[in-house]
N, C-alpha and C positions, 0 to 999 in steps of 0.2 A: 261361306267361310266366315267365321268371325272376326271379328275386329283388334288384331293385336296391339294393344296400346304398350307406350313404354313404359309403363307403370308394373304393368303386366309383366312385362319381359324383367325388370329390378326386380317384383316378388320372387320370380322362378330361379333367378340369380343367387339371392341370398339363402333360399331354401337348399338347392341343389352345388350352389359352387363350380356351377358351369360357367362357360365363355357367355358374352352375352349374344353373339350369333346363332351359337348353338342354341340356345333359350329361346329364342327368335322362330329358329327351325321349329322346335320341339313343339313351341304353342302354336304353331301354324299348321305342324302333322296331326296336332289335336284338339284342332279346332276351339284352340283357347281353354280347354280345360286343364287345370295347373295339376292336378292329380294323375291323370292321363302322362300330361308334359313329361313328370318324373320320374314318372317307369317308361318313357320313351327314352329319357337320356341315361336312367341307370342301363337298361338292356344295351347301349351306345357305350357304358362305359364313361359317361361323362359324368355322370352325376359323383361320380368314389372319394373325389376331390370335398364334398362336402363332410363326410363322414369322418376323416383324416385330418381335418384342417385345424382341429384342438390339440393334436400334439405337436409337442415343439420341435423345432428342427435346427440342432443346432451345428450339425455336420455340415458338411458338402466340400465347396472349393470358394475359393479367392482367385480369379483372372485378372489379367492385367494385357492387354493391349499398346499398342505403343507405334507410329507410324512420323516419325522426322519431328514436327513442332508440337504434335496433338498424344497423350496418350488419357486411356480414361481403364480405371481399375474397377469391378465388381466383387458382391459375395453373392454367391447363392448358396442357401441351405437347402441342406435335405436331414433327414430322421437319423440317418445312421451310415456310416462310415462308406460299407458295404454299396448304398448306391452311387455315394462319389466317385465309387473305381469303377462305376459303370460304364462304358464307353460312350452309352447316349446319353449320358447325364453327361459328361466329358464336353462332348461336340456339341450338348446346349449352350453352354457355360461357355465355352470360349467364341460361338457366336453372339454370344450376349454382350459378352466386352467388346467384340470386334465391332459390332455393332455403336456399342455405347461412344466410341474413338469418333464414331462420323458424324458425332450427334455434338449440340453445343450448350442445350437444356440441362433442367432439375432429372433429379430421377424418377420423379414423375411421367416426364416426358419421353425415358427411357423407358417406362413401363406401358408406355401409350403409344408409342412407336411400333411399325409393324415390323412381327419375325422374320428376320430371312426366309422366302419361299413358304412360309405359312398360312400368308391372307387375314391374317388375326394377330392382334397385338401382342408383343412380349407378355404382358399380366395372361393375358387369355391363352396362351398356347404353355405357359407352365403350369397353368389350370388343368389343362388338357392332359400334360405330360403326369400329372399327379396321379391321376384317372388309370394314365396306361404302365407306371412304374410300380406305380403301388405305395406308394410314401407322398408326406406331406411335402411340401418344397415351397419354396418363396425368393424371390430377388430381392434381397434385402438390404441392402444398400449400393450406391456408385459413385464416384467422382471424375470427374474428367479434369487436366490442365494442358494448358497449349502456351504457346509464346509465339510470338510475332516473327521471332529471331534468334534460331538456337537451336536447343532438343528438350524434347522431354524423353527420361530415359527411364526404364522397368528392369524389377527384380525380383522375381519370384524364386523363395528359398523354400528347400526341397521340394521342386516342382516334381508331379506324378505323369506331368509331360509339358511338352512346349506352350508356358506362360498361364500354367493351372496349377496351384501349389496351397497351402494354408497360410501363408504371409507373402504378401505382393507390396509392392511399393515401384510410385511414380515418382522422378525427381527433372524439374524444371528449369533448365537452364538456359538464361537468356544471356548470348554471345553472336558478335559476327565472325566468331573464328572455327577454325577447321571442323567440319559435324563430328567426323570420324575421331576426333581426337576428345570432344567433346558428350559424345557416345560412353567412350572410354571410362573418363572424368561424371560422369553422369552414374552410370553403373555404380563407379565402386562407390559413391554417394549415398547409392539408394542404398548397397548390402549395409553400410554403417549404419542408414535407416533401419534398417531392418532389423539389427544387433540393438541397437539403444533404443529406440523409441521414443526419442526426443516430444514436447507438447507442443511448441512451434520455432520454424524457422527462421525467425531474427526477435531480439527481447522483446522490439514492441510490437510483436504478434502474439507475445504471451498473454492469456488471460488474467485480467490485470485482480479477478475474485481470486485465480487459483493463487498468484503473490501475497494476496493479501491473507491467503489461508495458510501459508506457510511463513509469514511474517510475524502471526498470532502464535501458532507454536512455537515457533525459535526465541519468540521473548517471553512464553512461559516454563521454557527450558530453562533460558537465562536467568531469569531471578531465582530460581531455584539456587542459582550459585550464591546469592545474597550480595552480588556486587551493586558498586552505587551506578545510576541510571545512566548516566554520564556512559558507565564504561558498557553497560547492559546493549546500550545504541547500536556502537562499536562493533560490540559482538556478533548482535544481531546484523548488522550492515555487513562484515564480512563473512556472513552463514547466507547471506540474499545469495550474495557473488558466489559463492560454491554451487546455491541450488542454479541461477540461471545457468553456471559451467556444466550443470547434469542433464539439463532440462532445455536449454536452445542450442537447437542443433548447428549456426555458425559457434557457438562458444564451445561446443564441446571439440573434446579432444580425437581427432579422426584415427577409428581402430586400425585404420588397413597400417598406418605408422605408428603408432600408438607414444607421440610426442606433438607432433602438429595442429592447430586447432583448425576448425573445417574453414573459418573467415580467413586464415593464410592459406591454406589449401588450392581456396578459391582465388586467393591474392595470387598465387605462385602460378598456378594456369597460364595468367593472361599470356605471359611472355612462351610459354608451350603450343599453346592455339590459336594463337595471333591473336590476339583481340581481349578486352575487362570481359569478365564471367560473373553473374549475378543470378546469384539463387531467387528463384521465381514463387516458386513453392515446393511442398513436398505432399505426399499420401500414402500414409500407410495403411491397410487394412490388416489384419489378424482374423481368421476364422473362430465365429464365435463367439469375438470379443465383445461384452458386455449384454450377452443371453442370458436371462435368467434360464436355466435349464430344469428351473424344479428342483426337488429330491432324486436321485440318481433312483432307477426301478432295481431291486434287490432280486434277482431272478432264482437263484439257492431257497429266499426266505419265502418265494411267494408258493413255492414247490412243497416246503414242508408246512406252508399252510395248509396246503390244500388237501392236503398227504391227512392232516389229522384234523380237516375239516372244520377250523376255523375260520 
């Protein structure tokens, strides 16, 4: 039997887009010959993942998990709409997250972690799954937050089943008062996350480039009015204060009342759940969001291509 180096097993990898156990296998059923390896692991079905792995996937689901102090949200994509409603695409996804809740790493770490009852790492068995669905897929992003003392709370809006939906959101709140109350108060948190989109939760967690990029506009708006500099300040100072009332989620104005800003929200709690309430963080994901998708495939236009042999 020949000598399977690791080297060996990375070329077979990037060729074929298998697992790298399976690669393992493959050049050991074939005595190291990499040519052999890849018609052993397409006849296997493994290899399909390679061939698929240039179209983009900007479908699937958003998970979100959530268990007392810890919850951690995911995306997985897929190609098209159609395998998200899939049921085994379904029960990957929300073991994915469920998983990702017990884990305290990057996402790295979540892709290097082993599947539930698989034997092979998250990365390697949606490798696999690619192979057996027929479509490209990827776990493309995750976050996890937890507290010491509190909830972290989830909301997945229009969910296609329990805590799998296209918009998820975590919201973190650190309190020693009632869970159940705090659950509550957690919840309608995240749906206003979810409505607004806030870029972060308290001003100086804003990105101090993104201020400075809308500071630049707002004072070249301003002199356009040809006021003296004095007053241009002015203006621009109280257009700042609008944008962080848009744009940080204590300063904005909480929908579920839609008069209250979420920092009294949080003030009004204490005395409801026994104990000060303190936003920890928040996450939102969006399916999708910020995929180049390409050019959309014209399916009508490519039909009467081909119709008049163009």
């Amino acid at each position: 039997m020949s000598n399977i180096t690791a080297s060996m097993v990375k070329e077979l990898r990037e060729v074929s887009g298998a697992g790298m156990m399976d690669c393992k296998n493959a050049l050991n059923e074939n005595n190291g010959d990499m040519d052999a390896a890849v018609d052993w692991l397409r006849t296997k079905g493994l290899a399909k993942a390679a061939k698929k792995s240039g179209r983009v996937a900007a479908e699937g689901l958003v998970g979100v998990a959530s268990n007392g102090t810890t919850g951690s949200v995911v995306e997985v994509n897929s190609e098209t709409d159609f395998v998200a409603r899939n049921d085994v695409f379904q029960t990957m996804v929300a073991q994915i997250s469920t998983l990702a809740s017990t884990l305290s790493g990057s996402h790295d770490d979540l892709l290097a972690a082993e599947f539930p009852g698989a034997g092979k790492s998250v990365h390697d068995h949606v490798q696999e799954m690619v192979g057996t669905i027929g479509e490209n897929m990827n776990v493309r992003r995750s976050q996890t937050l937890s507290v010491s003392e509190g909830v972290v709370a989830s909301y997945v809006h229009s969910p296609v089943t329990d805590g799998l939906g296209k918009i998820g959101v975590l919201v973190a709140l650190e309190s020693s008062g009632d869970s159940e109350k705090l659950q509550a108060l957690g919840k309608q948190l995240a749906m206003h996350v979810a409505a607004t989109s806030p870029l972060a939760a308290t001003a100086d967690e804003l990105d101090p480039e993104e201020v400075e990029r809308e500071r630049a506009v707002l004072i070249a708006e301003a002199k356009e009015s040809g006021k003296p500099d004095e007053i241009i300040g002015k203006m621009v100072e109280g257009r700042i204060r609008k944008f962080y009332e848009e744009v940080v989620l204590e300063s904005q104005v909480f929908v579920i009342d839609g008069e209250t800003r979420v920092s009294k929200v949080l003030e009004n709690a204490a005395g409801d759940v026994g104990g000060a309430v303190k936003l920890k963080g928040f996450v939102r994901f969006e399916l999708g969001q910020g995929v180049d998708k390409g050019e959309e495939a014209d399916f009508a236009a490519e039909v009467a291509a081909a119709v008049s042999g163009n």
